[in-house]
C-alpha positions in Angstrom: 26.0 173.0 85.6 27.2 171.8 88.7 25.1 172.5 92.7 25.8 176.2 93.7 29.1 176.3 95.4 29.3 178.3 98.9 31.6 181.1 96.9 28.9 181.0 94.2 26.6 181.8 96.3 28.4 185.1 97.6 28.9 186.2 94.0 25.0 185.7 93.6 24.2 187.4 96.9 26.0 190.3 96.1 25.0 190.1 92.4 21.3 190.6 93.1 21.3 191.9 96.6 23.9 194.1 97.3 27.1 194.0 98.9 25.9 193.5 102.1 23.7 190.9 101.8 26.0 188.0 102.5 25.3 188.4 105.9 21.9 187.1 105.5 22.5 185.1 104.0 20.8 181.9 105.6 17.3 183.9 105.8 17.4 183.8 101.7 17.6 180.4 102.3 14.2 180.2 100.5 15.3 181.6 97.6 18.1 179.6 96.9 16.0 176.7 97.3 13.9 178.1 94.3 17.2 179.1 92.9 18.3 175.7 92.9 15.3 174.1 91.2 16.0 176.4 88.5 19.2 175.4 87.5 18.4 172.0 88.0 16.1 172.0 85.3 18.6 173.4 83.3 21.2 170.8 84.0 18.3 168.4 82.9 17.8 169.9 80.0 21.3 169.8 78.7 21.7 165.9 79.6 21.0 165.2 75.9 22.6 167.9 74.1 25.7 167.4 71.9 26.1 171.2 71.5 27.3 173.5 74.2 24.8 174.4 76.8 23.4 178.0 77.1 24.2 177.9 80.9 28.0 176.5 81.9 28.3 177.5 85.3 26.5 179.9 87.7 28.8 182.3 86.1 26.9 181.9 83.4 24.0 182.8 85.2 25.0 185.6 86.7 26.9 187.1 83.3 22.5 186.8 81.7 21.5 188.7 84.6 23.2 191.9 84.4 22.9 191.7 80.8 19.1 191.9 81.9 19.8 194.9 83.8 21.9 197.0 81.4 19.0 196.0 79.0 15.8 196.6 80.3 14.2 198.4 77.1 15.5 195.5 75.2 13.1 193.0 73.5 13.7 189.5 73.8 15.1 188.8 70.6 18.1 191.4 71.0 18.4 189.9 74.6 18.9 186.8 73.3 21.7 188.1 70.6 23.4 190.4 73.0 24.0 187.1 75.6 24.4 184.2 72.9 25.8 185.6 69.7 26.7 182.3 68.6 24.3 180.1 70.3 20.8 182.1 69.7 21.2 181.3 65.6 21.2 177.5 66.1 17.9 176.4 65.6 18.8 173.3 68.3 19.9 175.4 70.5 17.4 177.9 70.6 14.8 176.3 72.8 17.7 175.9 75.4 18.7 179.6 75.4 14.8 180.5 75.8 15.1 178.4 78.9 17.8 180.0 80.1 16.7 183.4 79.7 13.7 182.2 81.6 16.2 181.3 84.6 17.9 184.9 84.3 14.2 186.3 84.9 13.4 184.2 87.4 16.2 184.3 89.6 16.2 188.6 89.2 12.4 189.1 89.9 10.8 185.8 91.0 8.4 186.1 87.7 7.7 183.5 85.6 8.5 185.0 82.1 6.9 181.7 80.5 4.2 181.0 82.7 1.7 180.5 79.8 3.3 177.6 78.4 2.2 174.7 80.6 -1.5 176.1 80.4 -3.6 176.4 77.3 -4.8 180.0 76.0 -8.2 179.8 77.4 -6.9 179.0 80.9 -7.4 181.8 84.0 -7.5 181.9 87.7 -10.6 184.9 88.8 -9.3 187.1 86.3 -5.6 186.6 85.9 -3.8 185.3 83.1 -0.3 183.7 82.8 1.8 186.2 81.1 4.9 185.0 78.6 7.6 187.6 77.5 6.9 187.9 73.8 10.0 188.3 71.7 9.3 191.4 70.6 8.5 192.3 73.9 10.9 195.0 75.6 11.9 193.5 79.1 10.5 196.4 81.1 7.3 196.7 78.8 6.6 192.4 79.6 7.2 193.3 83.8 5.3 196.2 83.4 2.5 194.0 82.0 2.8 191.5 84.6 2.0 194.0 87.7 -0.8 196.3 86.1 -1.7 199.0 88.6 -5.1 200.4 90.3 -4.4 203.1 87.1 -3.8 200.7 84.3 -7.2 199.4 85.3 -9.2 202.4 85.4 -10.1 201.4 89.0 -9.0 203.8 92.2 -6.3 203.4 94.4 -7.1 201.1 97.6 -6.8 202.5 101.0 -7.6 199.9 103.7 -9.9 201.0 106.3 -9.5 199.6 110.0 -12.8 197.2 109.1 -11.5 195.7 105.9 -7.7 195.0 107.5 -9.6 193.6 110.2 -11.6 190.9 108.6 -8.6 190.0 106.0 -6.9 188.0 108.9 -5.4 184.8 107.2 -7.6 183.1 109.8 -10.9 184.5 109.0 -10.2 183.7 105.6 -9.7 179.9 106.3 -13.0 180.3 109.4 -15.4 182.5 106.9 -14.2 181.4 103.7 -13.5 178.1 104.2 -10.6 178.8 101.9 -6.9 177.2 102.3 -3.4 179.0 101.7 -0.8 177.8 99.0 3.2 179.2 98.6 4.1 180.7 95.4 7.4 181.2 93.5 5.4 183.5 91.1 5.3 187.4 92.5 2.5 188.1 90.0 0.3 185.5 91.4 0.4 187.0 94.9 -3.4 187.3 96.7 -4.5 185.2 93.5 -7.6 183.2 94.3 -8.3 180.1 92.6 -12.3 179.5 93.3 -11.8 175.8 91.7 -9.6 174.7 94.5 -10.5 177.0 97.1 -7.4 178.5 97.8 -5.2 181.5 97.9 -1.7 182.0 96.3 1.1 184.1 98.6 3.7 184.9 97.2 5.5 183.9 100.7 9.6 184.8 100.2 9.4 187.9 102.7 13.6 188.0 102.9 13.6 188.1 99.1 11.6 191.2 99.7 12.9 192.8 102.7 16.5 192.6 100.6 14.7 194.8 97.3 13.6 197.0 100.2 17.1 197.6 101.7 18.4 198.0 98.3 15.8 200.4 97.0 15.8 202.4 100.6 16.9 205.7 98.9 15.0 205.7 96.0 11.6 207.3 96.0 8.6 205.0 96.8 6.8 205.7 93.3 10.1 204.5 90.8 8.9 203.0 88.3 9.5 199.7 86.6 12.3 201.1 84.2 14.7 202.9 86.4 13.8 200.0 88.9 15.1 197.2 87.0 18.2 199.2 85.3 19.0 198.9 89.3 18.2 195.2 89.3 14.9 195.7 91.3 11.3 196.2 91.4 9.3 199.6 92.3 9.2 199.8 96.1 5.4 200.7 95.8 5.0 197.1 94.6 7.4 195.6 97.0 6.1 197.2 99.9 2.5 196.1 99.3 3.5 192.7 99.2 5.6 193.1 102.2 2.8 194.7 104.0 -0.2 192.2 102.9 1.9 189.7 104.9 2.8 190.9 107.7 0.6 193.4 107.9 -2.7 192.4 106.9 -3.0 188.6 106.2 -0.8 187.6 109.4 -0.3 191.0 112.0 2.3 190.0 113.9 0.3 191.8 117.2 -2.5 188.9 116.6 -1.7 186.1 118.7 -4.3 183.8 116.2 -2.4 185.2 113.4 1.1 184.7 114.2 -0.6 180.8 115.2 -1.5 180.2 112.0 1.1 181.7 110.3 3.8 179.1 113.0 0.9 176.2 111.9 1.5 177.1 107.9 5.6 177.6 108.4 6.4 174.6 110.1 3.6 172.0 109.1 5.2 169.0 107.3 6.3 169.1 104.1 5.6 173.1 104.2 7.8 175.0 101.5 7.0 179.0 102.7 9.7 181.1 103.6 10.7 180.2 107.4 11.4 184.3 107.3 7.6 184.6 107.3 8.0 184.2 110.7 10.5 187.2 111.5 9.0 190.7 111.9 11.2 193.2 110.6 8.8 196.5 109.8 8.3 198.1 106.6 12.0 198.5 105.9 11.8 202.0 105.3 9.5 204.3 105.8 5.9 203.8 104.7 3.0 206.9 104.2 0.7 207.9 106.2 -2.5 207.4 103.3 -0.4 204.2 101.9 -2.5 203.0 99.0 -2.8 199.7 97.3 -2.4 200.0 93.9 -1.4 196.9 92.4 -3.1 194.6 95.2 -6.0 196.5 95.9 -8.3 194.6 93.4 -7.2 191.4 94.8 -7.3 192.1 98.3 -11.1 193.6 97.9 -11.9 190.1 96.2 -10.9 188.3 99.4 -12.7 190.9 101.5 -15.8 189.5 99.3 -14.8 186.5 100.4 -15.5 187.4 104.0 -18.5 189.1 103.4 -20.3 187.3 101.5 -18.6 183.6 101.4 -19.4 180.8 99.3 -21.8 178.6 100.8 -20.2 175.0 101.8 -23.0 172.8 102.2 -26.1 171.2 100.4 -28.5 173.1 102.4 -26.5 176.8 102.3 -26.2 176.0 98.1 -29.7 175.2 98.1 -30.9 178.8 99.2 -28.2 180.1 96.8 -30.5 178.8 94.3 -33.1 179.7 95.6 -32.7 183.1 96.0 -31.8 184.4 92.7 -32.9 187.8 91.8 -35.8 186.4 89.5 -36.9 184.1 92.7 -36.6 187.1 95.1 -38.9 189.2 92.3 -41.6 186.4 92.0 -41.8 185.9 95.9 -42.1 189.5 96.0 -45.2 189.7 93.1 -46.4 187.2 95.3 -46.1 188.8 98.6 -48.0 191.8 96.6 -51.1 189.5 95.5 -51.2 187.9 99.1 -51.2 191.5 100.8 -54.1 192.6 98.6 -56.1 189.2 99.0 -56.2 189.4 102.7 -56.9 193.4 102.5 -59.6 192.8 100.4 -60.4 189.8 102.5 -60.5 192.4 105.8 -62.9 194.6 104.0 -65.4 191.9 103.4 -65.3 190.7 107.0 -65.6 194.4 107.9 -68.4 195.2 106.4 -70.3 191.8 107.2 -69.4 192.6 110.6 -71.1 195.7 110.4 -73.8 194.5 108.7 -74.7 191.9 111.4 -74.5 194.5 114.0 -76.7 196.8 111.7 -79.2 193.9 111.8 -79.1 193.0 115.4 -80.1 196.8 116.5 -82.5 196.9 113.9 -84.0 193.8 115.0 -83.5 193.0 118.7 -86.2 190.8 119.2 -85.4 188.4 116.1 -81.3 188.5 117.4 -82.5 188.0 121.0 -84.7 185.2 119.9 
């Protein structure tokens, strides 16, 4: 597969962002950039192969993605069937139509539909763990899984109060926390916080989300994953909370420290998040009053624990953690128990000698004076 052509690029615009997304074109510049790494790999994949590749052109590419969208409750075995009759029964060929299909995912959603394979089974981030689209897995059923909600959980919905937004500034986070911020091409490990490394995964392509937004702006806010994808799109509930932790929460563009960092995270060397970070756009559409968090709401009230109560950062700080373990704080307070009745009972000896003395002294004058 040859680079992306400029006319290629159009067809893909208009492909997975609707017809009037060529004109931003250069703010999904991001995107493309992940787009391109994508079919890179493939093109190194193929290098070896005698038999025809999965993925030709960015035809090709395209043609798999809106056989994902007429397919969503299909697994991804009949996916696999329906877009490579001929190529999906060759047993050397099949590892290369996986990877393609994996592309096709990627490129439509910006998940990572094989994510578990480059960790082992036991691996997991505070919680999370790397989901792979099983086979017999129906596409909307495996995105579903991805992005469980405040519901699927048996937790409540999140609504932020004016404290909690307040102390999830980007900023605080890196003053309190001592925590640092790193891009991700992964939606589903957006807010994710690795403790191990100290540091926070954003999922930090805001144009790829301001373009779902614009395309989803007459649907209703709580679509779900289904009639989402058949539409080549995610629910705006999830897009919007994603959307708003940025901009809204992490880096408030009416925070001059905020939008500093956010400029200091943008443009630092070597720095692959979205330059459209930077570029303040709103909600998109409209946005509730009572707007809830309920497929971020877990992670966001981690990193307010974060705040609160931060990990401690040097050898004196981690020695009272140790320190002051429930079963320490019980002993000291057994002891603080014993001490209070020992110098009680200590009181009432002096008391009463005290008053003995004084007993003595007015019975005897003469022998006290003396």
């Amino acid at each position: 597969m040859q680079p992306i052509s400029t006319d290629e690029q159009k067809l893909i615009l208009q492909e997975l962002f609707g017809p009037d997304a060529e004109k931003r074109a250069n703010s999904l510049s991001a995107y493309f950039r992940v787009y391109d790494s994508l079919t890179t790999s493939q093109i190194h994949h193929t290098v070896v192969q005698i038999q025809e590749p999965a993925l030709k052109s960015h035809g090709d590419v395209i043609g798999l993605i809106r056989t994902l969208k007429e397919n969503v409750q299909c697994t991804r075995d009949e996916i696999r069937s329906l877009a490579f009759p001929s190529l999906s029964a060759e047993p050397t060929t099949s590892a290369d139509v996986d990877d393609a299909i994996n592309v096709a995912v990627h490129a439509l959603i910006m998940v990572d539909c094989a994510a578990k394979r480059d960790h082992s089974d036991a691996y997991e981030i505070d919680g999370f763990k790397p989901a792979t689209w099983q086979n017999t897995e129906r596409f909307a059923d495996f995105v579903l899984r991805s992005f469980p909600s405040a519901h699927d959980k048996g937790h409540q919905r999140l609504c932020l109060t004016q404290e909690q937004k307040g102390s999830l500034k980007a900023w605080k986070l890196r003053k309190r926390a001592g925590v640092t911020f790193k891009p991700t091409d992964n939606l589903a490990e957006h807010l994710l916080y690795d403790q191990h490394d100290d540091t926070i995964r954003l999922f930090h392509h805001t144009a790829f989300l301001k373009a779902h937004l614009r395309m989803s702006a007459t649907r209703p806010i709580d679509s779900g994953f289904e009639e989402s994808l058949d539409m080549g799109s995610l629910p705006p509930q999830l897009l919007l909370e994603t959307l708003s932790s940025l901009q809204y929460i992490l880096f408030p563009h009416i925070d001059h420290k905020s939008t500093r960092f956010l400029e200091n995270l943008v443009c630092s060397k070597d720095s692959t998040f979205d330059k459209d970070c930077l570029s303040f756009d709103g909600h998109i559409r409209q946005m509730p009053q009572d707007f809830e968090y309920q497929y971020w709401g877990a992670r966001l009230l981690r990193l307010h624990d974060l705040v609160t109560h931060p990990k401690p950062r040097h050898r004196f700080a981690l020695w009272l953690q140790r320190h002051t373990s429930e079963r320490n704080a019980l002993y000291v307070a057994i002891l603080g128990l014993f001490l209070a009745a020992f110098f009680g009972l200590l009181s009432v000896v002096v008391g009463i000698v005290q008053t003995w003395i004084a007993y003595q002294a007015w019975k005897h004058p003469q022998a006290y004076s003396n």
